[in-house]
N, C-alpha and C positions, 0 to 999 in steps of 0.2 A: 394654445390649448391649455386648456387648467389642469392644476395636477390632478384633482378630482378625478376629471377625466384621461389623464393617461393612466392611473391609476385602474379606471375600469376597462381596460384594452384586454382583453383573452389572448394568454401568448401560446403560442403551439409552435410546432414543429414545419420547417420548411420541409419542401419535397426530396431537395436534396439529403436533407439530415437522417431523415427516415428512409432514403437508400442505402446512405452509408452504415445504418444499423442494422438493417436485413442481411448487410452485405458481411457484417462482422460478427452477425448471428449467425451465417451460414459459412464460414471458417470454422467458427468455433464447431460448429456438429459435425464439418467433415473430419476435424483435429481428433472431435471426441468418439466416432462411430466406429472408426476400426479397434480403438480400446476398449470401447464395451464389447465389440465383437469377438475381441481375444479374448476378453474375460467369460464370457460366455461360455467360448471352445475352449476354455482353460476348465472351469467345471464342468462340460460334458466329459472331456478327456479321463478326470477324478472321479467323474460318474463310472466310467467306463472300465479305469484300472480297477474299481472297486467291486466291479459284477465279478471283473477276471479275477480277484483276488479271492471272493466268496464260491466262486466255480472250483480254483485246484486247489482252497481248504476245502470244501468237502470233499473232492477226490481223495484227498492224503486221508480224511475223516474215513471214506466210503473201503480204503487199502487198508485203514486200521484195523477197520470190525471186519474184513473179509480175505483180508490177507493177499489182495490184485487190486489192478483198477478196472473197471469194468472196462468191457467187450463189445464189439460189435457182432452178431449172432447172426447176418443174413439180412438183404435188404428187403425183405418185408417184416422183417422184428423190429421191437423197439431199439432204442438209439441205448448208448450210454450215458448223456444228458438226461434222458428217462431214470436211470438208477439209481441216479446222486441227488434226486431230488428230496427225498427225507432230509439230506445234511444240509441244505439252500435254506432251510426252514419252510418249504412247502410237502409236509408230513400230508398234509389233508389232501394233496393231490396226490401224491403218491399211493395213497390207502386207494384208491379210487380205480387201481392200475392193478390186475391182472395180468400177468404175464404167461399165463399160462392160454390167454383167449389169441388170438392172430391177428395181429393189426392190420393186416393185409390179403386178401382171398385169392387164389388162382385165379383164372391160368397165368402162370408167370410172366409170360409174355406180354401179357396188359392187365397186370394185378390191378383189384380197385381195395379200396379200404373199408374195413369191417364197418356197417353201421353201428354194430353193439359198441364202436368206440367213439362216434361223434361226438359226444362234451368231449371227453378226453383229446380229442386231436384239433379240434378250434380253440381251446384253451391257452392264451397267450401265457409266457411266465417273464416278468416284468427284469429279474437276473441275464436272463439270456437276451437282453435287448440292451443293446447300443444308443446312449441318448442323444447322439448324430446321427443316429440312421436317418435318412432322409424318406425311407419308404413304409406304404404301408405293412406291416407284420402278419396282411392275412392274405392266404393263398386259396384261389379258386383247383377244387379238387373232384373227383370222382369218387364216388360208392357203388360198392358191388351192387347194391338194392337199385342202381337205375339209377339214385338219386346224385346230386350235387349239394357242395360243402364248401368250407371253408380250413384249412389249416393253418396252425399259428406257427411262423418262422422264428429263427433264432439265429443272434451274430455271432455266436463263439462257439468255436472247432476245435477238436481234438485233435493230435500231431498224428498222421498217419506215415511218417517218416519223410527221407531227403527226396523222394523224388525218382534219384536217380535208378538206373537199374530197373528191378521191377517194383521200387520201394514205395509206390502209389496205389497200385494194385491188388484189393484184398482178394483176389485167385492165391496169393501169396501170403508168405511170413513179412512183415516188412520191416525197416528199422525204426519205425515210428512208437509210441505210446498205445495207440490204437489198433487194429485191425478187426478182420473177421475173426473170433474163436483167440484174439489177443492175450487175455488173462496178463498182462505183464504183471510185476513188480518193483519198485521201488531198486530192488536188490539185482532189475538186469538194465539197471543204467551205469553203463559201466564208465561213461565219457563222465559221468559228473551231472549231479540232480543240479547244480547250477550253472551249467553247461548245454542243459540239454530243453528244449521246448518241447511243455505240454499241451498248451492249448493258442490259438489266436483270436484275431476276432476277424470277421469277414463282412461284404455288406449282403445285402439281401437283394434278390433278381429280382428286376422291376417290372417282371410279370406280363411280357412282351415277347411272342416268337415269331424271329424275322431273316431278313438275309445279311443281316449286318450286325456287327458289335453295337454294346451303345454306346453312342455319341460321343461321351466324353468321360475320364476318368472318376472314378474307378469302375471300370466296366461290369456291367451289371446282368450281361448276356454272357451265356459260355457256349462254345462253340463243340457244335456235335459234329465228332468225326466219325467220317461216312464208315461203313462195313468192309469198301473195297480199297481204300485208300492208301498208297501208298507210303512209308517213312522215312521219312527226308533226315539222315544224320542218323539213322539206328536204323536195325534186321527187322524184319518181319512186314507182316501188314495188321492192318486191326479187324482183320476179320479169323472167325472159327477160333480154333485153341491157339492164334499165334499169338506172341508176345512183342509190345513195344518197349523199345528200353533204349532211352535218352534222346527222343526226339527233337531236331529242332525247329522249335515250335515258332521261332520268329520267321526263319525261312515260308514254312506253311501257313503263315498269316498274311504273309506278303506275297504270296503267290496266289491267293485267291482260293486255296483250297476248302476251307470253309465256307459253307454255302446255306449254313443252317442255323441258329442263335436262339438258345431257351433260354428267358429270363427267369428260370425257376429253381435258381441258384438258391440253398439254404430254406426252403420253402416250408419244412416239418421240423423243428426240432426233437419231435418225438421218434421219428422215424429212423432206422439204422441203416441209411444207406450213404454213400458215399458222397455225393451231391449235396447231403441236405447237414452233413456233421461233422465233414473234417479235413482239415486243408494240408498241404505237403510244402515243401523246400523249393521244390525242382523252379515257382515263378519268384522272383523277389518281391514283396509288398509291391500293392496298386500298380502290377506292372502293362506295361503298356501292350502286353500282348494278354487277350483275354483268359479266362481258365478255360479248360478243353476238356471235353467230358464221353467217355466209349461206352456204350450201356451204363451210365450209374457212375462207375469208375472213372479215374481222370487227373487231370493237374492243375490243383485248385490251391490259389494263392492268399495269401492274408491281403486283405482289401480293407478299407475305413474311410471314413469321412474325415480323420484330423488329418492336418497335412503334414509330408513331409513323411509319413509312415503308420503305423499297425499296431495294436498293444498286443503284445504277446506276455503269457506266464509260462514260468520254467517249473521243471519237475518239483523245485525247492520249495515253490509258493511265490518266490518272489515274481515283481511286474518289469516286466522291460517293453521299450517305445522301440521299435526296430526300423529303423528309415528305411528310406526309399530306394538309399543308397548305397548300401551295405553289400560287399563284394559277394558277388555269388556262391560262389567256393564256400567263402565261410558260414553263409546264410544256407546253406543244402547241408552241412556240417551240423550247425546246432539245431536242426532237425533228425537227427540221426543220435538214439541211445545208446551205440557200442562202437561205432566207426574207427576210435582210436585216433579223431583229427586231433593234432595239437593247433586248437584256435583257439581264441578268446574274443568273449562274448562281444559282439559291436556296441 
């Protein structure tokens, strides 16, 4: 053959050649997918510590000019997320709010939500969201008027205390930041503003009521305990004026006593009621038994999508990541503003 002609030969690629580079193309993207994916969850995380950063500066902002942190007023009032929103820099939604109109209409027993507030309660606020969350942020709702809505949810809670005792239940005083008719300040943290938890973040119920938890972590259903139920590890029962205090709630998960599951965990951020604004001590982050909820009230946990645990801010301002793992004792402890626990922070 002339060189001419082997000169004009078209060389390419054998069959094998071109496997062994698909085959080193696809190393390389398995090497490289879990580091773009951390990096990802590394800035939603920064996203996240940074809503909770802008949520208890305006808290300390909102305890400057008013001398308390705001309150919860009854669960058909507005929330305390509702109050601090001048200091988040949405002034213009706040002008908009009325607190003197009822967010919520009688009969108490199956309240619906005032029409005169519809923009205001579908109104998403972009601070109060989680950029993990994995769920939608709008909630299917009632109105007095007959009609049907939408409400916008929110991932971060106010500390309604440790849990323990009756320190979840605003029928009560409780040791948390939070409660019904709360008014705290600054000056009845007596454990220490860097000691003590103001706010977490939690995920949003996935808008599903069934006979089961959901599926898989972080449980997204909270489990409605019955009227007649008995309490396994504490006196009483949950029905009329009795009192629950220090239930154990693993026992009653593994027993099958729950039999009911509303994904409509955190559903309003505008709304003042227990469910929907502010979580306790009593579960450790993302814990494996669901939050449990008695009319409204209940034991609702810091929950999140990054793994491993929960951002939580302390009365100081500052941000803490609270694992998964973090001894209970002391994790029910730095939800508590006066308890007198000598712990340190996890």
């Amino acid at each position: 053959m002339k060189r001419s002609e082997l000169n004009a030969i078209r060389h390419g690629f054998t069959l094998v050649e071109l496997l062994v580079v698909i085959a080193i193309i696809g190393v390389m993207v398995g090497l490289l997918l879990p580091a773009v994916q951390a990096a990802r969850e590394a800035a939603r995380r920064m996203s996240c510590s940074n809503n909770l950063r802008q949520i208890a500066l305006a808290t300390h902002n909102y305890e400057s000019t008013y001398k308390m942190i705001p309150a919860m007023m009854g669960t058909s009032t507005y929330s305390p997320q509702a109050r601090i929103l001048p200091f988040i820099e949405q002034a213009a939604m706040a002008d908009r709010i009325d607190f003197s109109i009822p967010l919520l209409l009688p009969p108490a027993w199956q309240s619906r939500y005032n029409p005169a507030v519809r923009d205001l309660v579908s109104q998403p606020i972009s601070t109060f969201l989680c950029p993990s969350e994995a769920s939608s942020p709008m909630f299917a709702i009632a109105y007095a008027d007959g009609t049907t809505g939408q409400a916008a949810g929110g991932n971060y809670m106010f500390s309604n205390g440790s849990g323990v005792g009756t320190n979840y239940d605003d029928r009560f005083r409780t040791n948390g930041m939070v409660f019904e008719n709360s008014w705290t300040r600054f000056r009845d943290v007596t454990d220490g503003t860097s000691n003590t938890v103001l706010m977490a973040e939690t995920v949003l119920g996935d808008q599903v009521i069934g006979p089961s938890p959901s599926p898989t972590k972080p449980h997204r259903r909270t489990a409605s305990w019955g009227g007649t139920t008995a309490v396994v590890g504490g006196p009483g029962f949950a029905t009329g004026g009795s009192v629950i205090s220090n239930p154990d709630l693993g026992a009653l998960f593994r027993s099958g006593t729950f039999t009911s599951y509303r994904g409509t965990r955190a559903e309003s951020w505008i709304r003042g009621v227990p469910f929907a604004i502010v979580v306790n001590g009593y579960l450790p982050p993302n814990s494996e038994i669901p939050d449990v909820s008695m009319h409204g009230r209940g034991f609702y946990a810091a929950r999140s999508y990054h793994p491993g645990g929960a951002m939580h801010a302390l009365v100081d301002g500052s941000i803490r990541f609270i694992t998964d793992s973090t001894n209970l004792i002391v994790h029910r402890a730095i939800y508590s503003r006066d308890g007198g626990e000598a712990v340190e922070m996890p």
